[in-house]
N, C-alpha and C positions, 0 to 999 in steps of 0.2 A: 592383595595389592598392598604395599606398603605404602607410609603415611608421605614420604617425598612423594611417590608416582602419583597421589591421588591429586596434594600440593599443586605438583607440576599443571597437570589438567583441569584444574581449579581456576588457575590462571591462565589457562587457553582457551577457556569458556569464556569467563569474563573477557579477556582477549577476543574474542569473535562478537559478544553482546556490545561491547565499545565499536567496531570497526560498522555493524550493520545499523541501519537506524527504526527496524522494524522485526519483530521476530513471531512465530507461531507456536503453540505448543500444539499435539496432535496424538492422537491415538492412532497406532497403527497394529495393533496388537492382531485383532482378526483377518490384514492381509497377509497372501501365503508368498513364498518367496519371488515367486514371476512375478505379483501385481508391486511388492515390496520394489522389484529391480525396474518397473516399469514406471512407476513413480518418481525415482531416483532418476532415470533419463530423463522427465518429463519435466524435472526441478533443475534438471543443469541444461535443459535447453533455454527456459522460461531466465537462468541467473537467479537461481536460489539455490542456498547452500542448504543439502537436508544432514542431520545429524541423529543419530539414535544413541539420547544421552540417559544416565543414572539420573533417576529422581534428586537423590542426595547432594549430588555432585554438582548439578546446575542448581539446588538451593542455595548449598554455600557459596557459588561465581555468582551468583546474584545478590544476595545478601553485602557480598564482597566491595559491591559498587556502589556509587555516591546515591544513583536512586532507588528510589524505595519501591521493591519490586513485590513488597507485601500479596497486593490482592492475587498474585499469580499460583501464591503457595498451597492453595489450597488445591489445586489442580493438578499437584506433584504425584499424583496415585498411576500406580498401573505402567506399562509400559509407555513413554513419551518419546514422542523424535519433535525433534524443532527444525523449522524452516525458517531459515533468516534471509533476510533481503532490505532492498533501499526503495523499490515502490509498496508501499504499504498495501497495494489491491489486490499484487500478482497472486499471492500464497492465496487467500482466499476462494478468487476465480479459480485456479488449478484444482483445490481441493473442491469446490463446488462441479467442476465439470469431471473431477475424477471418480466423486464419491458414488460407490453404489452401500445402499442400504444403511446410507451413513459413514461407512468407510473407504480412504480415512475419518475418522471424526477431529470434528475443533473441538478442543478445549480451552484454548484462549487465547490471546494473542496481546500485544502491544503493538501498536502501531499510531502515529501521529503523535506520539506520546498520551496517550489514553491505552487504558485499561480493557480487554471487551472476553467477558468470562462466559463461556460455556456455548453449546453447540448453536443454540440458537440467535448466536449473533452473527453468523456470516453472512447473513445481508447485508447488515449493515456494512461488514468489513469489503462486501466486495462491493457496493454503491459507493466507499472514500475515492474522494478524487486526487490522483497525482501529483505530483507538484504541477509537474509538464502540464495535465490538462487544465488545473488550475491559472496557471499564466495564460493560458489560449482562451480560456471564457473570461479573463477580466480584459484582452486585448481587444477580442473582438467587443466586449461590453465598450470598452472604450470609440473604438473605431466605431463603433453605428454612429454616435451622437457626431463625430467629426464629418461621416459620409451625408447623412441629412443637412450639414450646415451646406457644404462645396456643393449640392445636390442643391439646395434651397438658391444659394449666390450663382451658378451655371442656370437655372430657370429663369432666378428674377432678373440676369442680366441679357435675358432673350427679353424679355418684360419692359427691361430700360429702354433697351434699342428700341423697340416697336414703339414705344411711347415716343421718345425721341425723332423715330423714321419718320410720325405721323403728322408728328406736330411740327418739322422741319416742312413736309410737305405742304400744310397748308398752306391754302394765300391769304395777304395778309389784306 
């Protein structure tokens, strides 16, 4: 490969690590070509882009960029495909419901803008919550305490009235 072709893809890497805001690194090295092609459907149904790049290649598009993609380099060994996407949970949960025996395996990922190296963090990766869901428990967090106030004032205003009904009706 010549040094412009490598160039070129150096910049279409880094090009796709700017565009996404979450990415996977993965071992895929002991699937055989059906589970490889099954995976591949299973990442473009879910809206994740899978790629099977050079070690090298995604050092230097990473190295290339403003941040410092340091703790990820150590994991550059071996055959790598990366998974890029915008909810940080999806890639996790796929490779947790795909993997048998480990494989795919994590190797690491960035996501939320954090760091999370080696296989035994995909729980955590895939317990992160979405943005999406994130806005829905802080609305609903919101809404209870609103619902108990209008739920408190619709009570105590059946409370008034009786109070008011009772004490109308007396005689005086």
């Amino acid at each position: 490969m010549r040094k412009e072709d490598k160039s070129t893809i150096i910049e279409q890497i880094a090009a796709t690590v700017k565009e996404y805001s979450h990415f996977y690194l993965i071992d895929i090295t002991a699937m055989n070509a059906a589970a490889t092609s099954a995976l591949r459907r299973e990442c473009f149904k879910s809206d994740i882009k899978l790629m099977l790049i050079k070690n090298t290649l995604l050092h230097k598009a990473l190295e290339s960029l403003e941040e410092d993609y340091s703790p990820l380099y150590g994991c550059l060994k071996g055959t790598t495909a990366i998974m890029f996407c915008n909810t940080a949970n999806l890639p996790a949960k796929l490779i947790k419901a795909k993997a048998k025996d480990g494989i795919p395996g994590l190797k690491a990922a960035y996501a939320e803008e954090s760091f999370y190296v080696g296989a035994d963090q995909l729980d955590a990766l895939v317990s992160i919550k979405s943005k999406n869901e994130v806005i829905a428990d802080i609305v609903a967090l919101l809404q209870s305490p609103a619902k108990n106030v209008i739920s408190a004032l619709q009570s105590g205003g059946n409370t008034i009235h009786g109070v008011l009904k009772t004490l109308g009706e007396r005689p005086e």
